[in-house]
C-alpha positions in Angstrom: -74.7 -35.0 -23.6 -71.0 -33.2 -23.6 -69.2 -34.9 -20.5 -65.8 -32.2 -19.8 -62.8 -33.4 -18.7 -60.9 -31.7 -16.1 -57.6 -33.0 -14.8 -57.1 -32.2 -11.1 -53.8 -33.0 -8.8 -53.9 -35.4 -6.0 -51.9 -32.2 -4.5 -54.8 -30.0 -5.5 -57.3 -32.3 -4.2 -55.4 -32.6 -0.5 -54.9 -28.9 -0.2 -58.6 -27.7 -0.9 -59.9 -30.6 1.6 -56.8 -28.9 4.0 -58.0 -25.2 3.8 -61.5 -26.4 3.8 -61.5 -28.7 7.1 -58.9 -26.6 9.1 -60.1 -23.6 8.7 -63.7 -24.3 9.0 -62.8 -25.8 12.3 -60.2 -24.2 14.0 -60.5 -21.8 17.3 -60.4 -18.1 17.1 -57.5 -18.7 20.4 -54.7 -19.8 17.8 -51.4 -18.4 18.6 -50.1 -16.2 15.6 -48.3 -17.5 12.7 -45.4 -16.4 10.5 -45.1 -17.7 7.0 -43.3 -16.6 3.5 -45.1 -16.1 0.8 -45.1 -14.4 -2.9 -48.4 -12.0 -3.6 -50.2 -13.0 -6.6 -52.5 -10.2 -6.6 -54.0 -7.1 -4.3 -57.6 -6.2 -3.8 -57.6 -3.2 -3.0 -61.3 -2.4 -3.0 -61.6 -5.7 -0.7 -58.6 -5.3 1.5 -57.3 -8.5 0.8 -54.1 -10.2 -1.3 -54.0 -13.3 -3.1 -51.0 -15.3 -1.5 -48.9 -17.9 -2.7 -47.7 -19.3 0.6 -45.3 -21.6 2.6 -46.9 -24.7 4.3 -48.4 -23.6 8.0 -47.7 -26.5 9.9 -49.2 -25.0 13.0 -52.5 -24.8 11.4 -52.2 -28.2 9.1 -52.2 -25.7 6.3 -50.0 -27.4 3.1 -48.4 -24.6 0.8 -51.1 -23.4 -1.9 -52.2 -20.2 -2.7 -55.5 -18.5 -1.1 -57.0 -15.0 -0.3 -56.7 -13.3 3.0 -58.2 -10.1 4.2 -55.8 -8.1 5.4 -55.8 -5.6 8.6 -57.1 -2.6 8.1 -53.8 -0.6 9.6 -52.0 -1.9 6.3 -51.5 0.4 3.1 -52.1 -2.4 0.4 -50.5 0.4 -1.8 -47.6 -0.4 -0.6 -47.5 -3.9 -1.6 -47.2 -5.3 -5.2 -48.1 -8.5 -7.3 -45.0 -10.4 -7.2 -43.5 -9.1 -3.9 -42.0 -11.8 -1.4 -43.2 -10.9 2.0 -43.4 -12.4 5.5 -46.9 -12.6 7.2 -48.3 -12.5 10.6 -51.9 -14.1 10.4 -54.5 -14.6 13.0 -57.9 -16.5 13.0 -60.7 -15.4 13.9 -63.9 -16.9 15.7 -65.2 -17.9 12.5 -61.6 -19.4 11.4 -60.7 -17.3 8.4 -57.1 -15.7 8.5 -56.1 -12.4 8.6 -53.0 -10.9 7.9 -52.2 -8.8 10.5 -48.7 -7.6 9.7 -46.4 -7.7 6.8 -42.6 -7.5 6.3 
């Protein structure tokens, strides 16, 4: 038996452990956050972008890159891979993000 390898971060590690404990169990009553971030790819069939973001400090949130659904009220044709934008996110009662504005 074949045993692979993989190398994994200590970063990598902290930040998957991050998104998976504070978003899993955060409240839907969250103020709104504003953070930078660089789009790594749009979905538009699902809605949703693939973000390279700043940390979130107000939700415990390191920087790393994850997928967000995104409010229905915004044209993802508009947006591009590689475009810098500022987000307003929300969570919701189950404690996934949304993006709910973009600039």
């Amino acid at each position: 038996m074949k045993i692979k390898r993989v190398a994994v971060t200590l970063t990598q590690i902290v930040a998957l452990i991050s998104a998976l404990l504070f978003s899993s169990f955060s409240t839907a009553d969250e103020s709104p956050v504003q953070v930078n971030g660089v789009v790594e790819s749009v979905m538009l069939s699902k809605q949703m972008l693939k973000v390279s973001h700043d940390a979130v400090p107000a939700w415990g949130w390191m920087k790393m890159k994850m997928k967000f659904l995104v409010s229905a009220d915004i044209d993802l044709k508009t947006i591009s891979k590689g475009q810098k934008v500022e987000m307003t996110m929300v969570k919701g009662s189950d404690g996934k993000a949304t993006i709910t504005a973009i600039k």
